[in-house]
C-alpha positions as CSV (number, residue, x, y, z in Angstrom):
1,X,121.7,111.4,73.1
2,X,122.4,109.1,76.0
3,X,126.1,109.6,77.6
4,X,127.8,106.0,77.6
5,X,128.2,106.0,81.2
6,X,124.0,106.1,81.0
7,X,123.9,103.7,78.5
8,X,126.2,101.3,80.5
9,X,123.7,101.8,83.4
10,X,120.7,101.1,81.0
11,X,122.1,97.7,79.8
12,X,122.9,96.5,83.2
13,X,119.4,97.2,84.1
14,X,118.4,95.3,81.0
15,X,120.1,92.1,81.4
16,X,118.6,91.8,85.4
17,X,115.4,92.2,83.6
18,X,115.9,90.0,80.9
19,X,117.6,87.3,83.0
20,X,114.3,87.4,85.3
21,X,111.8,87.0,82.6
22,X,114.1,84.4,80.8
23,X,114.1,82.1,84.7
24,X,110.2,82.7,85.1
25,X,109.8,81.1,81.7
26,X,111.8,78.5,80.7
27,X,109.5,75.7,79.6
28,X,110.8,74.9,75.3
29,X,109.4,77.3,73.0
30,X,107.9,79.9,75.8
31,X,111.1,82.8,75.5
32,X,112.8,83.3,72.3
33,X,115.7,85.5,71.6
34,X,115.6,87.8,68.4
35,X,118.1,89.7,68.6
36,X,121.3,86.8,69.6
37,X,124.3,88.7,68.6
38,X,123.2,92.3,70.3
39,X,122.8,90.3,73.5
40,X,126.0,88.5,73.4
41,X,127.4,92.1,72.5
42,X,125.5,93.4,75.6
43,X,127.2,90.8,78.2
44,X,130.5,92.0,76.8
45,X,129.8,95.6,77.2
46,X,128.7,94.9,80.8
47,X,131.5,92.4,81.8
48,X,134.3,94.2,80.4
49,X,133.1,97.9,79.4
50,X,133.8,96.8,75.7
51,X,132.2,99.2,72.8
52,X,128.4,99.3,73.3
53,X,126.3,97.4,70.7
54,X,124.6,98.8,67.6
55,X,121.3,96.8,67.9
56,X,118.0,96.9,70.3
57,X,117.6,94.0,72.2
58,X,114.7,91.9,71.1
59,X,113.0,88.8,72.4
60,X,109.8,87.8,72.6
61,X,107.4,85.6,75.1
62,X,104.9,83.1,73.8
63,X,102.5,82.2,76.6
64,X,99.0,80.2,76.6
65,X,97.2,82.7,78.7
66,X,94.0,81.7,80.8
67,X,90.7,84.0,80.2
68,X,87.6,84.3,81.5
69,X,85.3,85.1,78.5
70,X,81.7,85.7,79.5
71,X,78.1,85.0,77.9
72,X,76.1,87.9,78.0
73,X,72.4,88.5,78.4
74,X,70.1,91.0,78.8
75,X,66.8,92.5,79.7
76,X,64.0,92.7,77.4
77,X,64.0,96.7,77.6
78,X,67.0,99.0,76.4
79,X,68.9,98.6,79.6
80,X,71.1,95.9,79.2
81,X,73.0,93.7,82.0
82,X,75.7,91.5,81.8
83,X,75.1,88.0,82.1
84,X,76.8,85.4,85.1
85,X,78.0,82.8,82.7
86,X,81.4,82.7,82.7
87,X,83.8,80.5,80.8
88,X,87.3,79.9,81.7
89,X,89.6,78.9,78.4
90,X,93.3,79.4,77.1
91,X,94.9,82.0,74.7
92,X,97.9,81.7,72.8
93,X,99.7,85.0,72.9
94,X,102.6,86.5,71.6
95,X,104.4,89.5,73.1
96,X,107.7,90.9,71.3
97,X,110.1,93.3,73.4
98,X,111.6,95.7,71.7
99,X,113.9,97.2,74.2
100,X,116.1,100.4,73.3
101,X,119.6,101.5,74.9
102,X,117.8,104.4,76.2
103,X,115.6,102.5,78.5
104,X,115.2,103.0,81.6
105,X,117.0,106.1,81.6
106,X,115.4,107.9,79.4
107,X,112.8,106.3,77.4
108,X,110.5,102.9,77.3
109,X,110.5,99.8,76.1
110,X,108.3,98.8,72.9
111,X,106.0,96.3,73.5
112,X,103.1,94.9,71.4
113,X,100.9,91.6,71.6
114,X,100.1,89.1,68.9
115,X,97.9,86.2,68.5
116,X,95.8,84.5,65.7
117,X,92.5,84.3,67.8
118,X,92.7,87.7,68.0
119,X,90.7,89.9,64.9
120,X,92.9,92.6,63.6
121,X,91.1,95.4,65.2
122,X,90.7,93.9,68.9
123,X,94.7,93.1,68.1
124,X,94.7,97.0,67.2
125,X,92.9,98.5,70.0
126,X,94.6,96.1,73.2
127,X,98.2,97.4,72.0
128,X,96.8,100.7,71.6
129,X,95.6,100.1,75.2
130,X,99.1,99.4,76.4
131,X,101.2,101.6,74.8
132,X,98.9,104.1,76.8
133,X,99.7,101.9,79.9
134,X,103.5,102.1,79.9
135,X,103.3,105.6,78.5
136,X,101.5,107.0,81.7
137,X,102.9,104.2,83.9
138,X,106.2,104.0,83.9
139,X,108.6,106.6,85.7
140,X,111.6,106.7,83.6
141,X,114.7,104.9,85.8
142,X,112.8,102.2,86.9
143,X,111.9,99.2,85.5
144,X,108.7,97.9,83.9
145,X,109.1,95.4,82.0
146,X,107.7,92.6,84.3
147,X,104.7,95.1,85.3
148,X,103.8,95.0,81.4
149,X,103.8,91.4,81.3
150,X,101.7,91.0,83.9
151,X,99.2,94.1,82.6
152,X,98.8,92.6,79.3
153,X,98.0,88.8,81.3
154,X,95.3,90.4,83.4
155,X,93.6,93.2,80.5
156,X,93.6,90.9,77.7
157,X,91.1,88.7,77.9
158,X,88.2,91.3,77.4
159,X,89.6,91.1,73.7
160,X,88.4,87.7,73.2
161,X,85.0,86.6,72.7
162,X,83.7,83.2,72.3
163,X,82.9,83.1,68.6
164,X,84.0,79.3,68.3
165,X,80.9,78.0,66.4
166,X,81.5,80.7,63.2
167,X,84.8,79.7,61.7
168,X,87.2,82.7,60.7
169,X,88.5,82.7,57.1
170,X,92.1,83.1,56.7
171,X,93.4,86.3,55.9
172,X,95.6,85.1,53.4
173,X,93.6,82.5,51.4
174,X,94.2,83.0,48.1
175,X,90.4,82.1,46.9
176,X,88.2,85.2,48.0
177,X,85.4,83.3,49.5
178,X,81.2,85.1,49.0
179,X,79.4,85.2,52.4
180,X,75.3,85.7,53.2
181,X,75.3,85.4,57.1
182,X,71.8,85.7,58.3
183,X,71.6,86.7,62.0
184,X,68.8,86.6,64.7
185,X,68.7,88.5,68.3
186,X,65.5,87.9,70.8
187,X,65.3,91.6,69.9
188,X,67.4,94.9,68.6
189,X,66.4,98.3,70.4
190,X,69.1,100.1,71.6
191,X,70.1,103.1,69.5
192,X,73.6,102.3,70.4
193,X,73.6,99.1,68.7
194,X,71.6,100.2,66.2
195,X,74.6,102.7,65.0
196,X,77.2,100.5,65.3
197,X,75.1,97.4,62.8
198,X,75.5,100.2,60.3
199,X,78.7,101.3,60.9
200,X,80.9,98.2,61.2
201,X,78.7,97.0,57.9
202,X,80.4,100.2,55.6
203,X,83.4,99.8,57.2
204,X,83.7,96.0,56.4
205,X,82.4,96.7,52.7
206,X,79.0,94.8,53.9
207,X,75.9,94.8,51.9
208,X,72.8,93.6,53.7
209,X,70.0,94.9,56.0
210,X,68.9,95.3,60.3
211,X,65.6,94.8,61.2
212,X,65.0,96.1,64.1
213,X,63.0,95.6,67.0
214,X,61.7,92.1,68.3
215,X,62.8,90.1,67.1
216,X,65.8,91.2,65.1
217,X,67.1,90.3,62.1
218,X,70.7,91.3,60.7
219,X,71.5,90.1,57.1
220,X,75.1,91.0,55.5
221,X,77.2,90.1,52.5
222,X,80.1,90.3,51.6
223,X,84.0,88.7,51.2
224,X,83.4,85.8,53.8
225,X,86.7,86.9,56.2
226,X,84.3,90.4,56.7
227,X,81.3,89.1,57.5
228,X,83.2,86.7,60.1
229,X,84.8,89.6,61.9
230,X,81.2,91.7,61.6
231,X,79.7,88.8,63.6
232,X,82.5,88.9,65.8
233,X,82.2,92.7,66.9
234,X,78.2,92.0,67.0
235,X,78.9,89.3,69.5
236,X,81.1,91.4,72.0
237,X,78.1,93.3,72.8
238,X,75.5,92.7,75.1
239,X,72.1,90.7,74.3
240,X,70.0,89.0,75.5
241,X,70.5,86.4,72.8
242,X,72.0,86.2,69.0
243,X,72.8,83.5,66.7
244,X,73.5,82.8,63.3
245,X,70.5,80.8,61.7
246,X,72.4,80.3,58.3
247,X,75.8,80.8,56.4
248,X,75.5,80.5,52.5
249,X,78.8,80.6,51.4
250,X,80.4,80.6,47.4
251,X,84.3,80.2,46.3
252,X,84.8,83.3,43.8
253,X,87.4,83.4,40.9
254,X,88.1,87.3,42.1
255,X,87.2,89.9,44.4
256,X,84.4,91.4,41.5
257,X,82.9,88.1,41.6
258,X,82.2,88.7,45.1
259,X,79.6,91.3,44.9
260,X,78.2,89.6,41.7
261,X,76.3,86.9,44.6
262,X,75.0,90.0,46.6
263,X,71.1,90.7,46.3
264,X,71.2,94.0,48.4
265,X,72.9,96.9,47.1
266,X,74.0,98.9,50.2
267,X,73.4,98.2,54.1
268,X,70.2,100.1,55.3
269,X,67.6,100.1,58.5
270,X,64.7,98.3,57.7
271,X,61.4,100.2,59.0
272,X,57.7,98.6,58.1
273,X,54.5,99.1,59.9
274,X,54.5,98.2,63.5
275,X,52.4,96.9,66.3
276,X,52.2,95.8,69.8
277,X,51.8,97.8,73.2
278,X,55.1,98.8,72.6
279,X,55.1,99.1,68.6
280,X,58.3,97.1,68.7
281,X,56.8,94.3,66.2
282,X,57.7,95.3,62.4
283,X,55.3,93.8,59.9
284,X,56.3,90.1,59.1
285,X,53.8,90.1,56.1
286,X,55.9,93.5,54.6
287,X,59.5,92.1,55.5
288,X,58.4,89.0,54.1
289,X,57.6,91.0,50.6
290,X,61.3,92.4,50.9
291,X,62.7,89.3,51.3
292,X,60.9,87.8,47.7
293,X,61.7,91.1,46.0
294,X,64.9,90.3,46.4
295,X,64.9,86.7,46.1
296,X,65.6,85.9,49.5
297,X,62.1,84.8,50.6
298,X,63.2,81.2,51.4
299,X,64.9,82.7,54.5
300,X,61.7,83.6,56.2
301,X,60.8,80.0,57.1
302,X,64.5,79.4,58.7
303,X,64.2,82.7,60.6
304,X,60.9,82.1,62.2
305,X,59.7,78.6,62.0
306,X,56.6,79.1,60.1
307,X,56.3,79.7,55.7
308,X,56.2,83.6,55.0
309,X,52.9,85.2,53.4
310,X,52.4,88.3,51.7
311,X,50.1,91.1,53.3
């Protein structure tokens, strides 16, 4: 328990912080005060050593943040390098203060980052990312809170990715929505990769297929708003090129309707006979069979160009 001469010492501190951040940005809309009647409480406290308030102060900082979100590429063998191709754009962010009458005596602030462009696990893993910041950052006595905002400016953009030409279903529409997203890569080798196709697809709930090797083939179903965040995770990772060839889409009555449109049961590696110098070329002839047993054989033609035939 903080004595009350500490906690008079915290709150000073905290209104010369607050006062800062309020100057630096005071365009309409940018700095919004949650907690009102705690910081009219504080001023008091400070100006005339009146009781101390109950509450936290709370305020928040919306801010259109500018990010550099790159284009990746890589080689045709496993090694894989970042691309050049950068492109500069602006994200909204939110990030709420939560500031306790303990800090910066003897604890931290709380601090966490919102924003709709964000998916919930990249939201998940940057505020991870900065409670571990201010955890192992900041020295208790001294203030932070301006360091944090400017941490959370300069980290966040590697939790964006450019996924502007796949459209995100809400979270909270009411009408669960069937997706088949068929995706193509120049070509799939990387065990690494490989791992995490499978992976993210149980974790989502996805049904589907990989097909690896050149070129590469992903397939998944599933509730639409999971198969937009799979392809999301799939394009923050490095290749040398991926796209979606084709998004077949259903409105469902309910969630069991959903897996009613599914033709795969389960997400599995696909593995046919091979050839090549390298053996990285999977039999088109054999997935071309899997595709018309399970009445997905008009895909074949979209993938690759050419009408599918049965070896």
């Amino acid at each position: 328990m903080a004595h009350k001469e500490d906690v008079f010492v915290n709150l000073e501190q905290q209104l010369g912080e607050f006062e800062l951040l309020e100057s630096m940005y005071c365009s309409p809309g940018e700095f919004v005060v949650d907690s009102p009647d705690t910081l009219v409480l504080m001023r008091a406290c400070v100006n005339d050593a009146s009781s101390l308030p109950k509450g936290d102060l709370n305020f928040s900082i919306n801010l259109e943040v500018p990010v550099l979100l790159e284009e990746f590429s890589s080689s045709e063998e496993d090694e894989e390098v970042p691309g050049t191709s950068d492109v500069q754009v602006c994200k909204p962010l939110i990030i709420c203060f939560q500031i306790p009458q303990t800090y910066p005596l003897l604890s931290n602030p709380t601090v966490r980052v919102r924003s709709n462009e964000l998916s919930r696990r990249d939201e998940e893993t940057l505020n991870k990312k900065l409670e571990n910041y201010i955890n192992s950052d900041h020295v208790l006595g001294e203030p932070c809170l301006l360091n944090v905002l400017e941490w959370v400016k300069e980290n966040c953009g590697s939790f964006f990715s450019l996924d502007s030409d796949i459209p995100v279903s809400p979270v909270a529409n009411t009408v669960p929505e069937f997706c088949r997203m068929w995706l193509y890569m120049h070509h799939i080798y990387s065990k690494t990769k490989r791992k995490s196709i499978l992976a993210w697809a149980a974790e989502l709930e996805l049904t589907g297929f990989c097909l690896p090797g050149k070129p590469g083939v992903v397939c998944v179903e599933g509730l639409s708003v999971n198969a937009s965040e799979y392809y999301h995770l799939l394009r923050k990772m490095n290749w040398k090129s991926i796209t979606c060839r084709k998004r077949e889409t259903v409105e469902c009555a309910t969630l069991k309707d959903v897996k009613c449109h599914c033709k795969i049961q389960g997400f599995g590696e696909l593995s046919f006979d091979t050839h090549g110098p390298r053996g990285n070329h999977m039999s088109m002839g054999q997935f071309y069979q899997y595709l018309e047993q399970h009445q997905l054989g008009y895909m074949f033609k979209e993938l690759f160009g050419v009408d599918g035939k049965l070896s």
